[in-house]
Phi, psi and omega in degrees: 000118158324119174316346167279315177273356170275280216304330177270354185276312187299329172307307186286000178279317178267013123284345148308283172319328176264321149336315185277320170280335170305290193327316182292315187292306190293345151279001173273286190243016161104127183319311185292330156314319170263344172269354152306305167306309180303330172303308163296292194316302188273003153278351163287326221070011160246145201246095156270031179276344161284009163308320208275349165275012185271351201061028160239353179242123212300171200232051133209156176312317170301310193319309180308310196289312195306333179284321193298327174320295192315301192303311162311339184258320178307270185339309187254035165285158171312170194249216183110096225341315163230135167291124204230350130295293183318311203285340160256035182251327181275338174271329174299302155303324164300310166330281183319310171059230179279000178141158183198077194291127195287183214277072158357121190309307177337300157314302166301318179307312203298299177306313188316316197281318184293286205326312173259349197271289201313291171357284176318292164258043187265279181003285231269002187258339189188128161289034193254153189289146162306164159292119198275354183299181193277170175272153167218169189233115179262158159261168184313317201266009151317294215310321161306316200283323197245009172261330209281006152299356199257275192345308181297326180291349203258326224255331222269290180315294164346295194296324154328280197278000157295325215275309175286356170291304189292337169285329179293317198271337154315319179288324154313322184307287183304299180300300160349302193277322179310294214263342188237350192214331182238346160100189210307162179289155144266150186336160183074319166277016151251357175304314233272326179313316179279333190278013184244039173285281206294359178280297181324303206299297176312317183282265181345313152320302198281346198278311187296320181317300185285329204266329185286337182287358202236313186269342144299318145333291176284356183279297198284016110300351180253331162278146196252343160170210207283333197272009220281313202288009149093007180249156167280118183267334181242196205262170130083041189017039174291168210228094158250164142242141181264117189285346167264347168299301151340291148355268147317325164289304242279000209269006192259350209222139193300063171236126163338148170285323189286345156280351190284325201280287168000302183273326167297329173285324156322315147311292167304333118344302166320293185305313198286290190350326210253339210256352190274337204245301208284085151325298180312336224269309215268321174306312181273343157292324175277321174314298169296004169251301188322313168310280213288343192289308201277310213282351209288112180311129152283131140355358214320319151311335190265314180301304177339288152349306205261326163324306202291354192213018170297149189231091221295006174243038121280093166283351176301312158301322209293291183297346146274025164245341173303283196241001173317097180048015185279317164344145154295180148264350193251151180237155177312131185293328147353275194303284186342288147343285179300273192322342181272318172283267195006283198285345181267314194270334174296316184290346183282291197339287190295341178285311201302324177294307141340286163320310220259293181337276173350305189258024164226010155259335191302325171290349165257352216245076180280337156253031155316335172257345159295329182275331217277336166265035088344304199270345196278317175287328164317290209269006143265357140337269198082150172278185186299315191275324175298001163255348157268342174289325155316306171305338199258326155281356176069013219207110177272139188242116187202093191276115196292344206229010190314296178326314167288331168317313185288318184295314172338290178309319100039265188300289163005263180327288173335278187298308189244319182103173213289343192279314173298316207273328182270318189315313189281036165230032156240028181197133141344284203294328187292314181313106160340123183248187181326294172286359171281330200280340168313321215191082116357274192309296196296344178325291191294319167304319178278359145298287175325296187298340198277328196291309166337290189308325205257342161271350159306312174291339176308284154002286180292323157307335169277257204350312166248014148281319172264358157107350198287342215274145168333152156235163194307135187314127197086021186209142163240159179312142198051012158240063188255024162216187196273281138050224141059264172293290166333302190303314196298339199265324179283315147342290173310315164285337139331294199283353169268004180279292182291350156275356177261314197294290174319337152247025141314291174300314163318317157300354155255347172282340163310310167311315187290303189332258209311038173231350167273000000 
């Protein structure tokens, strides 16, 4: 090749490349926006085409566009805190994994069948109504189609105040690079600067977008049905199982598979029984993941940090500046609060389940108790994927205190029977709190005293309302107060004052007689 025919070939490669680098910007921020940027950066002397020799950007022009397509579809998906399409298109391909062979009737019968068998002998153990949804036999990515409404409620606050971190330290960012690297703007092209809000906005959504979709995912391998998270993920008191996961447990432990399926449907019945009877129950569990949810501090430095070296076609960085260590570490008297209702009402739940399963699989059940601490080390563990949902949300869905719930729950049943013990899920006030979950045992006495005190003011209130109540020792009707008394003491003296003045007088009008 003639040097001549090298110098027009390297020319047409960096009119390619700038061809490529253009291409991209303007699928970002619009053709008049980037031929402003290109106008400036070369009147400057900078030349962004060795971006594109740097290895962060693919290394041809098919390459580019086929990313800006990906980018471009990304971008104009809905918009909102999470693109909640892209993350159930990511949960879904995850779910699925190596295949996800649908469910055989047989199968599904088998599951229907465990389900109303848990039902049956839920009756003889508690009077709380069964739940009327339908029963089902799931697959991984079921699990995704029908969890993933609970899910926007718990994940949406988290996400919101991430979304504006990462949008401030970009916007530092843009600035930064604006007063140190490329200097004042020419008109227009700093306008073009407010327009890159809704990019941000968008970008952030899908990075939050990959990770929850990533954790849902991994999730639906992992779940045994709709309740494993101690919240009702679905509506209308529907019932599942994910059958190949169940599976996979029952295949690690010598226990028939068919008592294994048998205790997991037990378990799940139980949670809709009780989220079915308990109105209050399911609100007030998310209201206390929302709460901790909205107050959770982002990091801003640490995004800032991670922001100044972001490479904006690395989703991997982005989401890890996103949820990498971007929490505070200090929490809030808020959060705190929530978080302590959180961990108290998952732990009454998973105890209240825990007890009532027992006494209503044991006689059928010859390894109930062998399961039943299997499942008690399961939900304080947590698997792989509930710990990256931790991470992404700041937020252990966890009950620190189930054992003790459970013995609570225990003693109840004991002592009083199952009609006292299910009463106290009929009100928030009623429900065992945090410092009762301390002293299990000491429970019922310090109920029993507490009830002694309030009927006493009960008491003295019907009394005076109704005109009856005693008076207090030293005191008679029209003396019930120091008040009162006081007047009645001034009153007397008076009126023995004017009786000595008055026979005073008389007595002197006696005199004067006789002296007459």
């Amino acid at each position: 090749m003639s040097d001549y025919d090298s110098n027009m070939h390297d020319q047409g490669d960096d009119e390619n490349e700038s061809s490529a680098w253009e291409e991209m910007m303007r699928g970002i921020i619009g053709p008049e926006a980037t031929n402003e940027i290109a106008k400036a950066l070369r009147a400057r002397g900078i030349d962004p085409t060795p971006m594109l020799n740097s290895g962060n950007f693919p290394g041809s022009a098919g390459a580019m566009r086929s990313m800006m397509a990906q980018f471009n579809h990304m971008m104009s998906l809905s918009s909102g805190p999470i693109n909640w399409k892209m993350a159930h298109d990511i949960a879904k391909t995850r779910a699925w994994g190596d295949g996800d062979l649908q469910i055989s009737a047989a199968e599904g019968q088998r599951i229907r069948q465990a389900l109303q068998v848990g039902d049956l002998w839920l009756d003889a153990v508690t009077d709380l109504e069964p739940a009327r949804g339908d029963r089902h036999a799931w697959r991984r990515s079921d699990w995704v189609e029908n969890t993933l409404d609970t899910w926007k409620q718990m994940v949406e606050p988290v996400a919101v105040n991430a979304a504006r971190a990462l949008s401030d330290a970009l916007k530092a960012q843009m600035e930064e690079m604006t007063n140190h690297g490329i200097g004042e703007l020419p008109e227009g092209l700093s306008a073009m600067f407010g327009q890159t809000q809704p990019i941000v906005e968008k970008l952030s959504a899908a990075v939050f977008a990959g990770q929850i979709g990533e954790a849902l995912g991994g999730l639906s391998h992992e779940a045994f049905g709709s309740t494993d998270a101690g919240i009702p993920l679905t509506a209308s008191g529907t019932t599942a199982l994910v059958v190949p996961n169940v599976n996979a447990f029952a295949e690690g432990f010598d226990i028939p598979t068919d008592e294994v399926y048998q205790f997991v449907a037990l378990r799940e019945v139980a949670h809709a029984r009780l989220f079915n009877s308990v109105s209050w129950l399911k609100a007030e569990l998310l209201q206390s993941v929302q709460k901790y949810a909205s107050e959770i501090r982002i990091d801003t430095e640490a995004i800032q940090d991670a922001a100044m070296s972001i490479d904006p076609t690395d989703m991997a960085a982005l989401q890890e500046a996103m949820t990498g260590g971007a929490f505070a570490a200090e929490t809030t008297p808020a959060q705190e609060q929530a978080l302590e209702n959180l961990e108290t009402q998952l732990a009454l739940v998973e105890g209240w389940v825990d007890v009532i399963t027992l006494e209503a699989g044991r006689a059928y059940l010859p390894h109930i108790e062998q399961l039943r601490e299997l499942m008690r080390r399961r939900r304080v563990s947590g698997g792989a994927a509930e710990q990256m949902l931790e991470k992404l949300i700041g937020l252990k869905l966890r009950p620190r205190q189930a054992r003790n719930a459970a013995k609570l729950w225990e003693i109840v049943t004991k002592e009083r029977g199952r009609e006292e013990r299910d009463a106290l899920w009929n009100h928030p006030d009623f429900a065992p709190n945090a410092e009762e979950l301390q002293d299990p045992e000491g429970f019922l006495a310090a109920r029993e005293k507490k009830a002694e005190a309030d009927a006493e003011i009960d008491a003295a209130l019907e009394q005076l309302l109704d005109g009856t109540l005693g008076w207090a020792d030293g005191l008679e009707p029209g003396q019930d107060s120091e008040g009162d008394a006081r007047r009645v003491d001034a009153s007397d003296s008076s009126n023995d004052s004017s009786s000595e003045d008055e026979k005073k007088s008389d007595d002197d009008s006696a005199g004067e007689d006789n002296k007459e």
